[in-house]
C-alpha positions in Angstrom: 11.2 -5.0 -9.8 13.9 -2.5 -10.5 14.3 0.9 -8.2 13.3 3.1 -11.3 10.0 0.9 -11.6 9.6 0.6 -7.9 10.0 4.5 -7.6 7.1 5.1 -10.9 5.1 2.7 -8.9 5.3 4.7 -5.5 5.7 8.2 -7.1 5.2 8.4 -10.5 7.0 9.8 -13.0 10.3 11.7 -11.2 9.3 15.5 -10.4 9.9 18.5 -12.8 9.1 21.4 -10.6 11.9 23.8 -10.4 13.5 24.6 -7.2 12.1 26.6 -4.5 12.8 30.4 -4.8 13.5 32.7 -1.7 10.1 33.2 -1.3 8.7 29.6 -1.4 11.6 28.5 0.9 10.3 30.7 3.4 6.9 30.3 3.1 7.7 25.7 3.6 10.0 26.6 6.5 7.5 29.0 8.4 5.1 26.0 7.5 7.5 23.0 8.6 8.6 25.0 12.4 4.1 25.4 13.2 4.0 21.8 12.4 7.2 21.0 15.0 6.3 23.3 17.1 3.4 20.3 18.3 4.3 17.2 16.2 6.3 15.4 19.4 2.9 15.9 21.4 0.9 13.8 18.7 -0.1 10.2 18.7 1.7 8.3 15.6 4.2 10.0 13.4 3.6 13.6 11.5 6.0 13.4 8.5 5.8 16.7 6.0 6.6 15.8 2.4 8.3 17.9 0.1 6.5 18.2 -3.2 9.6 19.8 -5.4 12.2 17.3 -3.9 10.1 14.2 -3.7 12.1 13.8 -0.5 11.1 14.3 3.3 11.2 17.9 4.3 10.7 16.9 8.3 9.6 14.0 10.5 8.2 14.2 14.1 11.1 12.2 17.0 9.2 9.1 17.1 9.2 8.5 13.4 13.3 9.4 13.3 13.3 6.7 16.3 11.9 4.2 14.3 13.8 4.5 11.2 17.1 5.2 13.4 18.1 7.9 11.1 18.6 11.8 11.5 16.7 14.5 9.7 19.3 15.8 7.4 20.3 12.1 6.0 16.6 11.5 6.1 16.1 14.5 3.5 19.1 13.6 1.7 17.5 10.3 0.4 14.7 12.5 -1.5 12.7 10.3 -3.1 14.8 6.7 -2.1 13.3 7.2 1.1 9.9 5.3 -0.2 11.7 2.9 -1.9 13.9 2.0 1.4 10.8 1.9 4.0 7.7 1.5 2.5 6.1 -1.9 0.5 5.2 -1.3 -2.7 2.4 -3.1 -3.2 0.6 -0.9 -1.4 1.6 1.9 -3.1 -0.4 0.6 -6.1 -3.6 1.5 -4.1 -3.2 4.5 -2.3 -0.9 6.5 -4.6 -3.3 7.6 -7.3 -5.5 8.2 -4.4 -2.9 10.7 -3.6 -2.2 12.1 -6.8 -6.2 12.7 -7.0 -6.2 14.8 -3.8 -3.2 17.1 -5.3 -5.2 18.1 -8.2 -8.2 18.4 -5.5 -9.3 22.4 -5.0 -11.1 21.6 -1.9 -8.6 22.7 0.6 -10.0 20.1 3.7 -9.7 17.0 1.6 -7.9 14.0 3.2 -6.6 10.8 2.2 -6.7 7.4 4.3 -5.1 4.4 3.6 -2.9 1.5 5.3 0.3 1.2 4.1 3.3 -1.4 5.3 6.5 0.3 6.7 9.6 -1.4 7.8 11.3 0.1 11.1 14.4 -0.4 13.2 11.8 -2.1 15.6 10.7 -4.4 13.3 12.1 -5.6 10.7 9.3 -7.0 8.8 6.7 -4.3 7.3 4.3 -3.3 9.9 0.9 -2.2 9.2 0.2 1.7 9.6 -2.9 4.0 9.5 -2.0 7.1 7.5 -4.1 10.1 7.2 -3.0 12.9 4.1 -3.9 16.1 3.4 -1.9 19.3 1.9 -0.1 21.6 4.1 0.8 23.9 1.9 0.0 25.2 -1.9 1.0 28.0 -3.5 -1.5 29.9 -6.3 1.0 29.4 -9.6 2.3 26.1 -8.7 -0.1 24.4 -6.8 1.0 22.2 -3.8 4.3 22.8 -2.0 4.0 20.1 1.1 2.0 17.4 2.3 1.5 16.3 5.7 1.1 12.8 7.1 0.3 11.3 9.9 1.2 7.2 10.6 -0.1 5.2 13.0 1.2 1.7 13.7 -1.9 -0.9 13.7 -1.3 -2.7 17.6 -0.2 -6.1 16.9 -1.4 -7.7 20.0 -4.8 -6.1 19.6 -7.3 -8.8 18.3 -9.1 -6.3 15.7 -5.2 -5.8 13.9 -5.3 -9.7 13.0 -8.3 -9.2 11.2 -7.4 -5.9 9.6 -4.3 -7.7 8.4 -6.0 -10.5 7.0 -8.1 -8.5 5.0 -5.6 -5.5 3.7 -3.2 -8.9 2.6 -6.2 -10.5 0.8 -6.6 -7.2 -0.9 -2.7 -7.5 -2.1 -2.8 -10.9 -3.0 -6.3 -9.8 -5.0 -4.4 -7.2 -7.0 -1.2 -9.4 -7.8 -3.6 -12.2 -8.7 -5.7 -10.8 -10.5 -5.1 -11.9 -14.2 -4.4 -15.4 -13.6 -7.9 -15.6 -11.9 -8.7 -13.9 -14.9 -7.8 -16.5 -17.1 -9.9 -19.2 -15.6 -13.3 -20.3 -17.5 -16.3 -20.4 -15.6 -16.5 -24.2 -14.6 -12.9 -24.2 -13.6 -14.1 -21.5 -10.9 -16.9 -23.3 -9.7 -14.3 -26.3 -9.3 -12.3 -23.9 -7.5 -15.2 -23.1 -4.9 -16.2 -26.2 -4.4 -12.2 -27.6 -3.9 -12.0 -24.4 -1.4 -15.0 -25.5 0.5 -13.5 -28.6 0.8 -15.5 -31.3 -1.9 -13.9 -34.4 -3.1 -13.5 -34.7 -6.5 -16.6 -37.3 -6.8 -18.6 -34.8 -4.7 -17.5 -32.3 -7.1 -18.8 -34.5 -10.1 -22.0 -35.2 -8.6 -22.5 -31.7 -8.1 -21.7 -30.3 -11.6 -22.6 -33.4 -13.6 -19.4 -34.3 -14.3 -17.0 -37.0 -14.7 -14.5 -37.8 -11.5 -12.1 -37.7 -14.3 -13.1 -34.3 -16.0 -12.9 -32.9 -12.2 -9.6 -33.9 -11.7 -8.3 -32.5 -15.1 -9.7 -29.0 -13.8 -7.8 -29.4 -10.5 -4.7 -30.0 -12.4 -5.6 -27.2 -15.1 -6.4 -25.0 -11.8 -3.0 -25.7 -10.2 -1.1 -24.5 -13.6 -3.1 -21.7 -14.3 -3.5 -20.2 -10.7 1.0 -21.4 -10.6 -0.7 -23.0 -6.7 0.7 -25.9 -5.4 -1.3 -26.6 -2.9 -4.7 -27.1 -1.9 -4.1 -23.9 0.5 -3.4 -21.4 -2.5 -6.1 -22.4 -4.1 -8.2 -21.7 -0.8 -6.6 -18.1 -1.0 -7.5 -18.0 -4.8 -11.1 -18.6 -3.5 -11.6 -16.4 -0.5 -9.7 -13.5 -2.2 -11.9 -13.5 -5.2 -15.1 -13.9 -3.3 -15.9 -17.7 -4.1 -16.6 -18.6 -1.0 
């Protein structure tokens, strides 16, 4: 995937808004120093994006920490910024989510959503909890700043395996999803029966069909589904609800 598709994919089409006038510059930085003025005392990470730049217009200490990078170079990525720390896979759930709260008029609506981040502390993506909401709009142009707040998932907590489990069979569900698509109806009840752990005469015996014809499905299964073992076809299975 490219950087321009990546960045569609997070953001969408690259922002026209004009730059801020004297007035609207003033209005995000009274907004950006209330926020500051607490965001160190806060659980997780309050991060206030900047609607006309597509970039980060502050982040709380702990969030700076993490990414080991000041504020200034942090709002001098603009919008590279999601392309450098956050998975897009992800993005391809919770950003229209997002774009559907900014043409929202109900001023206490608020977006939740796990998304994977990749900090100084770990270099792997780590699972966080975000909450989103707007911080600021203004009546002509609608909003000026949203504000986040990211929580890490605790890794050694026994709930976070399960969460992650689940959030990356919902990824593998959305990458997967035509070539499960493409499969008939008995090669999916093959595929249930192979996740579940039948032998192919089992399988027959089951279905009324030849050992033989069952085996040509695996094969068909392996080529369609691009699995080369009987483990991705288990994932094929439990991520589409076979089993």
């Amino acid at each position: 995937m490219s950087a321009t598709t990546t960045r569609r994919v997070l953001l969408g089409p690259p922002n026209r808004l004009p730059p801020a006038t004297a007035a609207q510059q003033a209005s995000i930085t009274q907004a950006v120093a209330e926020v500051a003025a607490t965001a160190d005392l806060h659980p997780g990470v309050t991060i206030v994006h900047n609607l006309l730049t597509d970039g980060i217009e502050y982040m709380s200490r702990r969030g700076l920490e993490l990414l080991q990078i000041s504020l200034p170079a942090l709002r001098d990525l603009g919008a590279d910024y999601y392309l450098r720390f956050f998975n897009p896979v992800d993005a391809q759930d919770y950003v229209p989510r997002i774009y559907e709260l900014l043409e929202s008029a109900d001023p206490t609506c608020v977006v939740s959503f796990f998304q994977q981040v990749r900090t100084t502390e770990n270099p792997e993506y780590t699972w966080y909890f975000s909450t989103t909401r707007i911080l600021l709009r203004e009546a002509e142009l609608g909003p000026l700043l949203l504000i986040t707040t990211a929580s890490p998932i605790d890794p050694l907590h026994h709930v976070t395996h399960k969460v992650s489990r689940l959030l990356e069979e919902n990824n593998f569900l959305r990458q997967h999803a035509p070539l499960f698509a493409s499969l008939t109806r008995r090669e999916r009840e093959v595929l249930r029966l192979l996740a579940l752990g039948h032998t192919a005469p089992q399988i027959g015996a089951e279905l009324f069909l030849a050992t033989q014809t069952v085996e040509t499905h695996r094969r068909n299964l392996r080529h369609k589904l691009h699995a080369e073992s009987q483990f991705e076809l288990g994932q094929y299975a439990r991520a589409f609800d076979l089993i």
